[in-house]
Residue frames relative to the residue before (quaternion, step in Angstrom):
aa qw qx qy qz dx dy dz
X 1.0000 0.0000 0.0000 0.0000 0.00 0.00 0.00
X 0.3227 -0.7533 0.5640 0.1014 3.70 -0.72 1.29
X 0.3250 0.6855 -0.6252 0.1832 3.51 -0.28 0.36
X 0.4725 -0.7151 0.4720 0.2064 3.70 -1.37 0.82
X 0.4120 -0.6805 0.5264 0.3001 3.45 -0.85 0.82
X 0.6601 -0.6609 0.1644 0.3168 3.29 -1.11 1.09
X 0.5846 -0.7075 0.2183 0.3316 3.55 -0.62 0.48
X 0.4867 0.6389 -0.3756 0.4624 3.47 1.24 -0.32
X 0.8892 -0.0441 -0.2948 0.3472 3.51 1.17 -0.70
X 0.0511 0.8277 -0.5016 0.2466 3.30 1.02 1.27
X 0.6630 0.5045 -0.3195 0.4516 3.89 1.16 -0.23
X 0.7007 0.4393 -0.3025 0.4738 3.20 1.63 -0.62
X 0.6520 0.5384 -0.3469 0.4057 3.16 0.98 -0.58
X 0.5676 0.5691 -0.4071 0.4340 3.75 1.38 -0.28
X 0.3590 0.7340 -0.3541 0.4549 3.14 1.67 -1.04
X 0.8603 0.3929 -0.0730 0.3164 3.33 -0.22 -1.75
X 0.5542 0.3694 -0.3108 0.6781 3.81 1.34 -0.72
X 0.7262 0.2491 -0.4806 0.4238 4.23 -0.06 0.21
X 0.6122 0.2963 -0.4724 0.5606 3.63 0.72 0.87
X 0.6158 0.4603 -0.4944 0.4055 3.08 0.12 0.38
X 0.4809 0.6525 -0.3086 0.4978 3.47 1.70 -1.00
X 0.6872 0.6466 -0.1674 0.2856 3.44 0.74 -1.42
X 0.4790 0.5960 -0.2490 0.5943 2.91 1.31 -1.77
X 0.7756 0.3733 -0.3104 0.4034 3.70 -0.53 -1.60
X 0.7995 0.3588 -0.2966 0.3795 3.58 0.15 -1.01
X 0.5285 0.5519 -0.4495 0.4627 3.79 1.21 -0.01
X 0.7027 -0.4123 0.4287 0.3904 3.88 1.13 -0.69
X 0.6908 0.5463 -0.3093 0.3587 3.29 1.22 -0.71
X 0.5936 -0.5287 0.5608 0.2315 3.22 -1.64 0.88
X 0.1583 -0.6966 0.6915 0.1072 4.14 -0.92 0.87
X 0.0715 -0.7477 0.6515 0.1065 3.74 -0.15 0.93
X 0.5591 -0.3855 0.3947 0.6189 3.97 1.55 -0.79
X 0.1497 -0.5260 0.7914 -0.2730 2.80 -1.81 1.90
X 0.2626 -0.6454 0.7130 -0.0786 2.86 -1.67 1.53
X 0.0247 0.7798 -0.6225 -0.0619 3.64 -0.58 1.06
X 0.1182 -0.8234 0.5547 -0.0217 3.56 -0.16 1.49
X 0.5306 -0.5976 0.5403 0.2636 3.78 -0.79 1.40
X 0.0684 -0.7329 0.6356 0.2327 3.60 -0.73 0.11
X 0.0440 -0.8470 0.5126 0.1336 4.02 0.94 0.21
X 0.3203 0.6235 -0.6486 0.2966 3.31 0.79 1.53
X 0.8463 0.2342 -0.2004 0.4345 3.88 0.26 0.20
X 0.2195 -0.7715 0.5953 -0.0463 3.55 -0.02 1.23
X 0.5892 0.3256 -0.4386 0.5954 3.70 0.49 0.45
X 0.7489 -0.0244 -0.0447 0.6607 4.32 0.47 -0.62
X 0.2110 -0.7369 0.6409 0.0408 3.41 -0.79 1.10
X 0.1221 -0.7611 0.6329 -0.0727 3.48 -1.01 1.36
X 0.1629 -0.7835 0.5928 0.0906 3.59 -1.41 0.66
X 0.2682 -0.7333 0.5304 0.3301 3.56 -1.15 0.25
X 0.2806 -0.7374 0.6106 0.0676 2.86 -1.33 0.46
X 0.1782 -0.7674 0.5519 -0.2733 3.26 -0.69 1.99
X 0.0499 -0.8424 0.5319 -0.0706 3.52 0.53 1.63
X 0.5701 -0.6171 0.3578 0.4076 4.20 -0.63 0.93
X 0.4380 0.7202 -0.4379 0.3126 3.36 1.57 -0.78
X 0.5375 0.5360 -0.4532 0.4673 3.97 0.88 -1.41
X 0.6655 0.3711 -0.5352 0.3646 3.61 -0.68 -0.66
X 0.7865 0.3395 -0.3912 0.3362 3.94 0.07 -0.87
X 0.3221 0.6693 -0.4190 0.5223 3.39 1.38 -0.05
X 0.8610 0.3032 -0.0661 0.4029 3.05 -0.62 -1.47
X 0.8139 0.1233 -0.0453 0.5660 3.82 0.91 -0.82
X 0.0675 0.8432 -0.4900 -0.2106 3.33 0.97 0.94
X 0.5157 0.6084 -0.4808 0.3643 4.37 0.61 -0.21
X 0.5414 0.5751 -0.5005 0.3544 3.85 0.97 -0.47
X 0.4037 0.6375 -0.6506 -0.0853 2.96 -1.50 -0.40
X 0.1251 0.9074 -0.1467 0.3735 2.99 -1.49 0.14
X 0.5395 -0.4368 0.6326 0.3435 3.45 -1.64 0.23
X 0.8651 0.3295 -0.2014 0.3202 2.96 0.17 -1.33
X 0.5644 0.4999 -0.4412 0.4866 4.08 1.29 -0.29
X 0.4834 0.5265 -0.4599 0.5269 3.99 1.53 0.06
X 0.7166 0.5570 -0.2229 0.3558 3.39 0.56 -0.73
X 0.3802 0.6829 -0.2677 0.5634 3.34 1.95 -0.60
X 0.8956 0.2765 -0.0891 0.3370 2.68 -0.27 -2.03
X 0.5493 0.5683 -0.4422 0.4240 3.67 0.98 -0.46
X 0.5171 0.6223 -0.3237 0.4905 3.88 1.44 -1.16
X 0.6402 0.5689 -0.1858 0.4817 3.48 0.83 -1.44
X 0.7442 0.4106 -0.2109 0.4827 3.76 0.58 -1.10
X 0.5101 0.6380 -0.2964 0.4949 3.64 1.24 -0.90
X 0.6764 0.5137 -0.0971 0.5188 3.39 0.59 -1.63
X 0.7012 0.1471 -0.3226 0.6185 4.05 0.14 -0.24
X 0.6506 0.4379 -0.5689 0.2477 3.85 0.04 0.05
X 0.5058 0.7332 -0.2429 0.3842 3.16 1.77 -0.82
X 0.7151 0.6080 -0.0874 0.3336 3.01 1.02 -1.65
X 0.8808 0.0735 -0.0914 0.4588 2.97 1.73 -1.16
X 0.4368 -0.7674 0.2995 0.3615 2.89 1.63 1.51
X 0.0044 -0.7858 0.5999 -0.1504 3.66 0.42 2.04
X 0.5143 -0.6774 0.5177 0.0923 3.26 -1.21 0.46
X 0.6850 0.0232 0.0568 0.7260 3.68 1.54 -0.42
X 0.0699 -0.5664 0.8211 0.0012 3.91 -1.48 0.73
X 0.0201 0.6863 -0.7234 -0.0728 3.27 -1.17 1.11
X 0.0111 0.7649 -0.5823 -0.2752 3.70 -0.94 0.12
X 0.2965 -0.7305 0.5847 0.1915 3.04 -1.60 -0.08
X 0.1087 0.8123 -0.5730 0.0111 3.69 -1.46 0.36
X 0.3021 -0.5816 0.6819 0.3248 3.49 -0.95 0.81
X 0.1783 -0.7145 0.6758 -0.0300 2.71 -1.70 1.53
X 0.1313 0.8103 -0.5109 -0.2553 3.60 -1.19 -0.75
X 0.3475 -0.7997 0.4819 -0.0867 3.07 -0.90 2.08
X 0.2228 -0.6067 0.7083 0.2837 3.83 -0.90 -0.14
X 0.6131 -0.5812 0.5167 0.1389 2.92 -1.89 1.19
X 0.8191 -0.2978 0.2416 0.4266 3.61 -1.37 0.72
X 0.7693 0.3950 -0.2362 0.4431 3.69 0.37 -1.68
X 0.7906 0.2915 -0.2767 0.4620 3.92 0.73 -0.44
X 0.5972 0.5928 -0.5212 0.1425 3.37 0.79 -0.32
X 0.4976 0.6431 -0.5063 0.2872 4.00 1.17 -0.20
X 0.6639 0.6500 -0.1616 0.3326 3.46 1.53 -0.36
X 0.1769 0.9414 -0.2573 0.1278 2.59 2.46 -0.28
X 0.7532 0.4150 -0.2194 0.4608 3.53 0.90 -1.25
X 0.7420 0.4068 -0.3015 0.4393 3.58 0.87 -0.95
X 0.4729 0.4738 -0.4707 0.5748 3.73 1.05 0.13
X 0.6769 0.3181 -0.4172 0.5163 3.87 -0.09 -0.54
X 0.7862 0.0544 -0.4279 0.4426 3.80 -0.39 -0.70
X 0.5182 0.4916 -0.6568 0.2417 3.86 0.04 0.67
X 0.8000 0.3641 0.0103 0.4769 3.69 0.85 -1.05
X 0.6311 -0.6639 0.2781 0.2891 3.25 1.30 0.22
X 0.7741 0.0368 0.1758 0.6071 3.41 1.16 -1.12
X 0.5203 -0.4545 0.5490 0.4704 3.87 -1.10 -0.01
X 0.6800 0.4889 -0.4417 0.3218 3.88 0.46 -1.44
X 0.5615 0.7105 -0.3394 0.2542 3.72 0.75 -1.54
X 0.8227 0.4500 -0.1860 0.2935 3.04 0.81 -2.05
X 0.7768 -0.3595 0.3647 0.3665 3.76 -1.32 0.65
X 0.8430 0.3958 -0.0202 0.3637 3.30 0.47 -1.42
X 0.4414 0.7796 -0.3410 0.2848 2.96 1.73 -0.30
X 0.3653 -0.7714 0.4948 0.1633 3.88 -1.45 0.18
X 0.1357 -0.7806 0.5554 0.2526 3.42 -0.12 0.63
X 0.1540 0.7119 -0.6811 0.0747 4.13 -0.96 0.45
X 0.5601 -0.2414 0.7057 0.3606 3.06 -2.35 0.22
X 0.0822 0.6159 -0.7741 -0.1212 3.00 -2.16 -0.19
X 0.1681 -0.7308 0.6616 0.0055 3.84 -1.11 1.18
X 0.1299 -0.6136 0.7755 0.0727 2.55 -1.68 0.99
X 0.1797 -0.7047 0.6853 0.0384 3.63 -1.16 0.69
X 0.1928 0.7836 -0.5899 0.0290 3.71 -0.59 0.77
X 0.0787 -0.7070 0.7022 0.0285 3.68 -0.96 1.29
X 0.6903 -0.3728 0.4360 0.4410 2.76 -2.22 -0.47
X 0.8386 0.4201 -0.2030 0.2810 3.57 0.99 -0.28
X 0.7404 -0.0685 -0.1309 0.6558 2.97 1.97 0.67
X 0.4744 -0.5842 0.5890 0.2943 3.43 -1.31 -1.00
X 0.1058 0.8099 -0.5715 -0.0795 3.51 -0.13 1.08
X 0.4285 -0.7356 0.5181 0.0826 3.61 -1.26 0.18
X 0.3140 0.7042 -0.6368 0.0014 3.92 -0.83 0.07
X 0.1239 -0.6194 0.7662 0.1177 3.63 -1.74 0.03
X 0.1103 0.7666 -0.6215 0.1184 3.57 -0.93 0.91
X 0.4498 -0.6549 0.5618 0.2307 3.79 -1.05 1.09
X 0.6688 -0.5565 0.4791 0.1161 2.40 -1.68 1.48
X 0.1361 0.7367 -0.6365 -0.1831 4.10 0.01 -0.28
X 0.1898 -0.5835 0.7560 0.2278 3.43 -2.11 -0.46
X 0.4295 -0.6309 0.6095 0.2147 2.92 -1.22 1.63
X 0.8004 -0.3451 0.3097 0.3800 3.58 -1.46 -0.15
X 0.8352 0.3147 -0.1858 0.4111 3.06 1.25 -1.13
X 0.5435 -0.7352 0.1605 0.3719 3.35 1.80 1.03
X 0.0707 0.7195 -0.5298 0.4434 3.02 1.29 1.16
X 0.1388 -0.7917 0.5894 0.0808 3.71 -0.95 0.89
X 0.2530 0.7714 -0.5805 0.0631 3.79 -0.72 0.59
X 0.3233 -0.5541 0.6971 0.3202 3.69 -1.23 -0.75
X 0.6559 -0.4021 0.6208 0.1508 2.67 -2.40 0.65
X 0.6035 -0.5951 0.2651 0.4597 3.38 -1.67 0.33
X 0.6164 -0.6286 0.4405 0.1761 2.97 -1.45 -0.33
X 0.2732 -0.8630 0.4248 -0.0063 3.42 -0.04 1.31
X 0.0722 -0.8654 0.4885 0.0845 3.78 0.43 0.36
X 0.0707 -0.7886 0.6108 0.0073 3.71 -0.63 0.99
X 0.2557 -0.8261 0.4236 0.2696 3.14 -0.75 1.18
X 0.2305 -0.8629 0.4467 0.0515 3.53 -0.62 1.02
X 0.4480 -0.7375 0.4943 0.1048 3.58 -0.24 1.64
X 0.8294 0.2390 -0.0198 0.5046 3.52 -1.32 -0.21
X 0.6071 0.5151 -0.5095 0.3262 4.14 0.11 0.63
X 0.2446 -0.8346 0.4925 -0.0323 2.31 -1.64 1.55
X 0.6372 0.6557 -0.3206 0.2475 3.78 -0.92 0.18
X 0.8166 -0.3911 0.0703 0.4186 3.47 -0.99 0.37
X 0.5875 0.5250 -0.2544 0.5608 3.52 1.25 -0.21
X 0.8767 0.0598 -0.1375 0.4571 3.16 1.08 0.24
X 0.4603 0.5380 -0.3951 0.5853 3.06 -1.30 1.69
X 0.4806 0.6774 -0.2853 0.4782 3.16 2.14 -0.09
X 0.6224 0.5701 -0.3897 0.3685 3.72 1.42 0.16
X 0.4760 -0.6509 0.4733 0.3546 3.64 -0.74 0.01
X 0.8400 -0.2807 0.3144 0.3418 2.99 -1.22 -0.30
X 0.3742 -0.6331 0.4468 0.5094 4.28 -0.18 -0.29
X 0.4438 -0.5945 0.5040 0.4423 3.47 -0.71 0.72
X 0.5258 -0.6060 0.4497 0.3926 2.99 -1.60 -0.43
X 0.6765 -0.3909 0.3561 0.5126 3.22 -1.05 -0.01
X 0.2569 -0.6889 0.6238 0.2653 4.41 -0.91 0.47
X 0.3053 -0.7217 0.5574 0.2743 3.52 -0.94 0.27
């Protein structure tokens, strides 16, 4: 289902997918990044940024399910804090494409893992969560010739009815400010 994510915060959230671009095209590895709205300034809107890395920092024995669990607690907690308007994460992922993915199980116990296998996909994956829905995207990684590493645009789909740690990371609606 295509539906647009509201428009007030469609500037931040571009904001947030050309640093994430960045990251990739500087070289860097996305293990997961939380871009939390901080809707504390309606004249310059600002976001935090909450990479999964903090949890081993901060808890270096986690890991894990459970240092995801942290950090989702952790991401929950500043949206809360600063009565945001949108949590987007992000995460380099790797998926199989439409034609292999019914095979899902015999590629993993042949190869060990989705990454291992031949067929495999490197991508970003977003999650976008507002007060007014839940959008989604997954896009392949490419390499330009000069092995530079980025993605294509992004296409957000708004996606009803998802569940799981990665989501549920918004607070409450602020209130109206007088």
């Amino acid at each position: 289902m295509t539906h647009d994510l509201p428009g007030h915060l469609q500037p931040m959230v571009d904001r947030a997918i050309a640093a994430t671009r960045e990251l990739i095209e500087k070289g860097g590895e996305l293990p997961g990044v939380a871009f939390i709205d901080t809707n504390m300034a309606e004249d310059k809107p600002e976001f935090v940024v909450i990479p999964m890395e903090t949890v081993h920092r901060a808890m270096p024995g986690v890991s894990g399910g459970d240092s995801k669990d942290m950090w989702a607690k952790m991401v929950n907690m500043a949206s809360r804090a600063t009565e945001a308007r949108f949590v987007m994460t992000v995460s380099e992922v790797w998926y199989l494409a439409a034609e292999h993915a019914k095979d899902n199980d015999a590629i993993v116990k042949r190869y060990g893992s989705i990454a291992r296998a031949p067929m495999a996909i490197e991508g970003v994956h977003l999650i976008v969560e507002t007060h007014a829905g839940l959008w989604m995207a997954l896009v392949p990684i490419t390499k330009a010739p000069n092995g530079k590493r980025s993605f294509g645009e992004i296409k957000l789909t708004l996606t009803p009815g998802m569940s799981g740690r990665l989501v549920g990371l918004l607070g409450s609606a602020p209130k109206p400010k007088n």
